[in-house]
C-alpha positions in Angstrom: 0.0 0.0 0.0 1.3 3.3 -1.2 0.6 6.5 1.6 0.3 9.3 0.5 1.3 12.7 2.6 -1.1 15.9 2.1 -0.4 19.0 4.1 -0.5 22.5 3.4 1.9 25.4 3.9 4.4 23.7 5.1 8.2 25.5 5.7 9.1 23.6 2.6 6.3 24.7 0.4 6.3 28.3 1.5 10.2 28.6 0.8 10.5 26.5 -2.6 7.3 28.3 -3.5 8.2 31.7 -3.4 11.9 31.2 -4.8 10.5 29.2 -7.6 7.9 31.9 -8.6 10.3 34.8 -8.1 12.3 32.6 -11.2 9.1 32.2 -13.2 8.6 36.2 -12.7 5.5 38.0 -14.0 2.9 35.5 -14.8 -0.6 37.8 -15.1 -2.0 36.8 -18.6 -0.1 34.0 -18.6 -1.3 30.0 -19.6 0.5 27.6 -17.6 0.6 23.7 -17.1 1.9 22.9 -13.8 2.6 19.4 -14.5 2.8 16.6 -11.8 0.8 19.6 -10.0 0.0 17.5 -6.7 -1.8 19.2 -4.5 -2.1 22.2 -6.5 -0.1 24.5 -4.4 2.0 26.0 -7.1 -1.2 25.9 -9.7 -3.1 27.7 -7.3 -0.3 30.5 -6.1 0.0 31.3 -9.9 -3.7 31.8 -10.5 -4.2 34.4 -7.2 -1.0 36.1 -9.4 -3.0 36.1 -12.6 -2.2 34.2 -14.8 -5.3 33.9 -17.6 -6.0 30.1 -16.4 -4.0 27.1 -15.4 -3.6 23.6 -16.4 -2.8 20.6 -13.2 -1.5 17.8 -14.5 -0.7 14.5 -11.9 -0.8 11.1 -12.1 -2.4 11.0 -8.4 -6.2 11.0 -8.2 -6.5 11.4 -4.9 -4.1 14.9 -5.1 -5.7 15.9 -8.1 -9.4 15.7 -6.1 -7.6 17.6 -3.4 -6.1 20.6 -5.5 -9.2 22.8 -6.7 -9.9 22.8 -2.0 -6.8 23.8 -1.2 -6.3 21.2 1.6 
């Protein structure tokens, strides 16, 4: 059996997050694929920047019912 581990804001997320989207710069307008999107984290920080709509892409079920609540 394969666990899987879903939590939110962790010290990990909220660091890798913000250095990763400071690369990515501007992204209002944008369309972007986050693909293997988990949890949605990233897909959803992009979309309260602006981008024009975004794309999650996982092979996980489970995280992919998760990442439109936030969880």
């Amino acid at each position: 059996m394969v666990r899987q581990c879903v939590r939110a804001h962790t010290m990990l997320h909220d660091t890798v997050i913000d250095r990763l989207l400071a690369l990515a710069g501007e992204v209002s307008g944008l369309d972007l694929c986050d693909l293997a999107c988990g949890q949605g984290v990233v897909a959803r920080e992009v979309a309260k920047r602006g981008a024009a709509s975004v794309c999650g892409i996982d092979l996980s079920v489970r995280l992919l019912a998760i990442a439109p609540r936030g969880e």
